[in-house]
N, C-alpha and C positions, 0 to 999 in steps of 0.2 A: 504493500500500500504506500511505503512510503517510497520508495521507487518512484511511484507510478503518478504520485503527487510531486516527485522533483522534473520528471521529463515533462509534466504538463507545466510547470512553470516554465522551464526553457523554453518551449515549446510558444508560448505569450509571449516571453522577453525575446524572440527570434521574431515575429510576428509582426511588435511593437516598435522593433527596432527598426525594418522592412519598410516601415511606413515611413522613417521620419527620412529626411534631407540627408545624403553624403554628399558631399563634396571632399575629395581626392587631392586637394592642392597642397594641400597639410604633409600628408602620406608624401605627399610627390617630392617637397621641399628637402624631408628630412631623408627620404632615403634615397633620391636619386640626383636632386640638387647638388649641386659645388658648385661654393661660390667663389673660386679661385679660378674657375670657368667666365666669368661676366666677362661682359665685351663691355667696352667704352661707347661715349656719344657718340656720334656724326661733327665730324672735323673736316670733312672736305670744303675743299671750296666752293661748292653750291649748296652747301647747307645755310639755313635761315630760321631766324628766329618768329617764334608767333608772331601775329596779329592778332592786336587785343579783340577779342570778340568773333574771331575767323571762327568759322565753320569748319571743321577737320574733316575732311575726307576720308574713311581706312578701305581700302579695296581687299573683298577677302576671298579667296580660293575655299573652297569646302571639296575634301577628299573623302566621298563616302567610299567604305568597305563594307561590302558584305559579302555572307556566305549563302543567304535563303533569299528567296523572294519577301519576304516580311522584312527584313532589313534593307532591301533596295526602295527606300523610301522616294517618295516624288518629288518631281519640282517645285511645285505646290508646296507642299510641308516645308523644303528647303527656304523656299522663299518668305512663307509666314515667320520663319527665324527671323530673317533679315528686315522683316515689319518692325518686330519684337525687338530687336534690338534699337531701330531708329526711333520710335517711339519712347522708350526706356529710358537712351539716353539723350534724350531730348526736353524728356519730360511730356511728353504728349502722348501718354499712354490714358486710356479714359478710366484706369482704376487710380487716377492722383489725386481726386477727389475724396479717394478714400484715408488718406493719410490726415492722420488726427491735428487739429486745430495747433496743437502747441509745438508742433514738430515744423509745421506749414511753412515759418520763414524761414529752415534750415533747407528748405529742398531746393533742386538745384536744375536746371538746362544745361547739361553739361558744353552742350555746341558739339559733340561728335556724332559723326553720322558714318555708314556704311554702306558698303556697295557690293554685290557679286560683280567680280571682277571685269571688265571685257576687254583686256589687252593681257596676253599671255606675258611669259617672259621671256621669250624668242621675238614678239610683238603681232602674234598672231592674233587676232577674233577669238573671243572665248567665253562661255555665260558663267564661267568662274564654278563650274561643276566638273568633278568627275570623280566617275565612277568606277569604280573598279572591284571586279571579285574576288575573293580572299578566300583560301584551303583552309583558315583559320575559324574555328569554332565562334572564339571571343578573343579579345587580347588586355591583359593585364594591363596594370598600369606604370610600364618600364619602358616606354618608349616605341615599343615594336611595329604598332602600326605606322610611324612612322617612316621606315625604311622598305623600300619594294622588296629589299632582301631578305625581308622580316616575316613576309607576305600583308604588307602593308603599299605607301605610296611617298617617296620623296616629296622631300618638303620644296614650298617655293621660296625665290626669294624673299625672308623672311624681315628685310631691310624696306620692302615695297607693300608686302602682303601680309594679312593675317592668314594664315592657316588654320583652319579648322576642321581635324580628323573625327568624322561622324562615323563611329562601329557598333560591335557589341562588348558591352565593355564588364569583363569577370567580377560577380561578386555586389554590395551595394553600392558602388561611387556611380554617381551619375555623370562625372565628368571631372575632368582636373586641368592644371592652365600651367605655363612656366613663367616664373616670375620675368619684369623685363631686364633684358643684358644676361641671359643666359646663353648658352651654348646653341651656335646659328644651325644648327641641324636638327634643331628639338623646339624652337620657337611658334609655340601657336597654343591653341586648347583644343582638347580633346572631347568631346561631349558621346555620350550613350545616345544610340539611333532613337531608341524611342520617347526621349526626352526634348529632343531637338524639334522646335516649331510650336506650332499650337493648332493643325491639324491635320488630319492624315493619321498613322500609327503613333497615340502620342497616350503617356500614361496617365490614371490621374493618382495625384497630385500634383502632377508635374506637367501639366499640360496646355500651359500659357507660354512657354520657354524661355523661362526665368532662371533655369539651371545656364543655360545660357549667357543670360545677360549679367549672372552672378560670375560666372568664368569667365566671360571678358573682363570685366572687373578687376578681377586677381591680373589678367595679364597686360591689363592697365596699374598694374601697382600698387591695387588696394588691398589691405586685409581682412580677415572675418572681423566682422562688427566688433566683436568679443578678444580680439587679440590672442587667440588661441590661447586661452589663460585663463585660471578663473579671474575675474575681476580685470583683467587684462587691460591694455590698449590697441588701438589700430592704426597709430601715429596723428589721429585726424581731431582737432577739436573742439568740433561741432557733433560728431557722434558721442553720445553719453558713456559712462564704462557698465558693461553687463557683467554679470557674473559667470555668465555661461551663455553657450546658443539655447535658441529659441524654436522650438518645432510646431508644427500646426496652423493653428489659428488664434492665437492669444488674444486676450480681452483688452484693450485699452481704458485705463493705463496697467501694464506690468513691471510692478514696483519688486526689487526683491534687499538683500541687504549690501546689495552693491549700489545701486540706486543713486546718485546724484540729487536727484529733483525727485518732487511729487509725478515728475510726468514719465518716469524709470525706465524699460528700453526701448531702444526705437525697432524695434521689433519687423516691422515693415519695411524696415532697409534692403536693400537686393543683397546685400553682405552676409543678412543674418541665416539663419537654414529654415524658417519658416516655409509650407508650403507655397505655391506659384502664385494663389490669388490672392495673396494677404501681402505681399510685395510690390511695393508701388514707389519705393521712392531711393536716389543716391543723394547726399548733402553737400553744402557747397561746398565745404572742407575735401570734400572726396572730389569736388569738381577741381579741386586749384590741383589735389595730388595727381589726377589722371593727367590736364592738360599740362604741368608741369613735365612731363615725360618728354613732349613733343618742345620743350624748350631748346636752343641753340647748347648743343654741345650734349646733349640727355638720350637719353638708348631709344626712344622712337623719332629724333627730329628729323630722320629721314623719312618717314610718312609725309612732310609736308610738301616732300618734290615726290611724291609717287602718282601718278597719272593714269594709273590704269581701271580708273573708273569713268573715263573718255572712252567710248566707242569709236571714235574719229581718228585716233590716232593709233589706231591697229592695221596691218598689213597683212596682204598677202591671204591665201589660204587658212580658214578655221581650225582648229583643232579639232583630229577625231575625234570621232562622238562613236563612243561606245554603246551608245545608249536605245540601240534596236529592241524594241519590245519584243516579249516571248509572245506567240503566236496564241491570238483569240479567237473565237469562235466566228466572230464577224469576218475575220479575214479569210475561211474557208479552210483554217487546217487547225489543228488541235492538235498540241503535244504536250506528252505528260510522261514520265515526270520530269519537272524541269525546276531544280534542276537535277541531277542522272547523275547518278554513280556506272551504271550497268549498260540499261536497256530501255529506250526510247521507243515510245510510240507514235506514230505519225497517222492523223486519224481525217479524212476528209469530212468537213462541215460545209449546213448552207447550200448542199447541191455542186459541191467544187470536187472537182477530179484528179486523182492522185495515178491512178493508173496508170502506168505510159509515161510519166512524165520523170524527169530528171534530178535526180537530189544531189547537189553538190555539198561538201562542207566546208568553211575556210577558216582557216588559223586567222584570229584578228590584224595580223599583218597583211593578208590576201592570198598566203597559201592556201594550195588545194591541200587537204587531207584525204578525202576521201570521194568520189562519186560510183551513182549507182541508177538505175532506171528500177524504180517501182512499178509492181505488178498486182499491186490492189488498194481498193481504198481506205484500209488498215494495216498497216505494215510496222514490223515491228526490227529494230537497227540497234544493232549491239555495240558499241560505244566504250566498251568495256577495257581495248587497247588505249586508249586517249590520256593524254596526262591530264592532270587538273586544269583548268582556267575555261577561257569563255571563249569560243566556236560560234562562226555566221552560219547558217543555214540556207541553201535557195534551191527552191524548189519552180518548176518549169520556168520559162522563157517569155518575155515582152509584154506584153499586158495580164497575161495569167502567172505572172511570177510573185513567190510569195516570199519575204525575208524574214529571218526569225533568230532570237538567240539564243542558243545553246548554253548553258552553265554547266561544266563536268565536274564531278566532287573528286 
């Protein structure tokens, strides 16, 4: 009996834990951080100092990985991020109404805004997406997705870009950031696929994409409201001192014995771990620490000559676009399972003809892998030889041609 009353407890405190807020930057600082690794400012001779009151531009690459269809999230969800973030830190989110009276002249318009990219780093066309499959189940929080050798995806210029590595990410952190002037191969934030946006595959509590706007934050400079401490600080001071983070939806005011004022934490800061819809506000203190990054000689002031949120000023041919859908019912062919370990089916929909007609395969470079003329309108292609990764599909010729992507595990 008493066994059996100790695993039900664990069993609540696993449950309870589940629900509240991780954020991973904490983790990330102390065991993969070195700070003997910081890079310096921007000292070239086209670096420049702010403008009081300029609008900051950050143009950001998003490197989704996955392994499933569930994790190849859309453009759509991609881009309701990139709302959530303008809005955020802009201050023109419609939940800033909800920040409590006494807090009200601490909030802040930070002036930074965001963009998916449209100028590659070669200076090609690009919507600042890509996509790529990954052998990888989930990947820790050590860096991996970020090297293709990892079975992740190279980072971009991260002197021009934010990078933003969307996966599955092991365990509860919903995302973690590197501090700024860290080590130029590992500069950006990591966010958990289904945390990322505020529609499409998005979880809740976390489904407004504030886990988000909380990581840019850290890789803007900021710390947890709380100072990782009890009673801590966050070098900011206009945020009050907490004693600890804050989970849920706390009642205003949450006074405890760290408490300052009658008016106790600011609970609602994007800093603190409160769920998504109770988060509405950063403070001005946090606005001088963020913009002060991008100051003359400081680890982002090259953001201010970055330009590749200009579609004008791209060249040449776009960047592949891997991003061929797997074949729907409306297009006349059904394939399942996709993605394939084994063995493929190739099924005619809609009245469309498979008979007779020609199935090529191509490695994403444009090699042929395989072809073959199909000899009914269910057929089934063993796939089982194939290494991992993602294969084009094309099935007959000229107007009855159909393309499709293959994902092999």
């Amino acid at each position: 009996m008493r066994l059996l009353v100790s695993l039900l407890i664990a069993i609540v405190t696993i449950q309870t834990a589940s629900a509240q807020r991780n954020c991973g930057t904490e983790d990330y600082i102390r065991n993969f951080y070195k700070p003997e690794t910081m890079r310096p400012g921007a000292v070239n001779g086209h670096a420049r100092d702010t403008v009081p009151n300029e609008i900051i531009s950050i143009p950001v690459v998003v490197h989704l990985l996955f392994n499933t269809n569930e994790q190849n999230i859309s453009d759509e969800q991609i881009k309701s991020q990139l709302d959530v973030l303008n809005r955020d830190f802009r201050r023109m989110n419609t939940d800033a109404t909800n920040t409590p009276a006494a807090f009200r002249p601490m909030a802040a318009d930070s002036r930074i805004m965001f963009c998916l990219a449209q100028v590659a780093p070669d200076g090609r066309p690009t919507k600042g997406i890509i996509r790529k499959f990954t052998g990888k189940d989930f990947f820790l929080g050590d860096d991996a997705m970020k090297y293709s050798a990892a079975g992740g995806d190279d980072i971009w210029d991260p002197t021009k870009y934010l990078n933003i590595w969307v996966c599955s990410l092991f365990g509860r952190s919903l995302g973690y950031a590197t501090p700024p002037g860290g080590p130029a191969d590992k500069d950006g934030v990591v966010i958990n696929f289904d945390v990322f946006g505020k529609t499409g595959i998005v979880r809740y509590p976390y489904d407004k994409g504030r886990t988000t706007t909380h990581e840019v934050g850290h890789w803007l400079g900021l710390k947890h409201i709380w100072g990782d401490d009890n009673c801590g600080t966050d070098d900011v001071e206009d945020t009050p001192r907490q004693l600890g983070y804050n989970y849920g939806c706390p009642s205003f005011p949450h006074v405890t014995s760290c408490s300052q004022t009658i008016n106790g934490d600011m609970f609602m800061n994007f800093m603190d771990f409160t769920d998504d819809a109770c988060m509405n506000m950063f403070s001005n203190g946090q606005k001088q620490k963020m913009r002060g990054l991008f100051a003359l000689g400081n680890t982002r002031n090259s953001f201010l000559n970055s330009f590749a949120c200009d579609s004008t000023l791209a060249s040449g041919a776009p960047l592949p676009d891997d991003t061929i859908p797997t074949a729907k019912p409306d297009a006349g062919i059904s394939i399942f399972p996709n993605p394939v370990q084994v063995e493929l089916t190739f099924v005619a929909v809609n009245g469309y003809e498979l008979s007779g007609k020609v199935l090529a395969i191509y490695s994403t470079q444009g090699k042929l892998i395989r072809q073959q003329i199909l000899t009914s309108n269910k057929e089934k292609i063993n796939l089982g030889s194939l290494a991992a990764g993602i294969y084009i599909a094309k099935v007959g010729i000229g107007a009855d041609k159909r393309i499709m992507k293959i994902i092999k595990l």
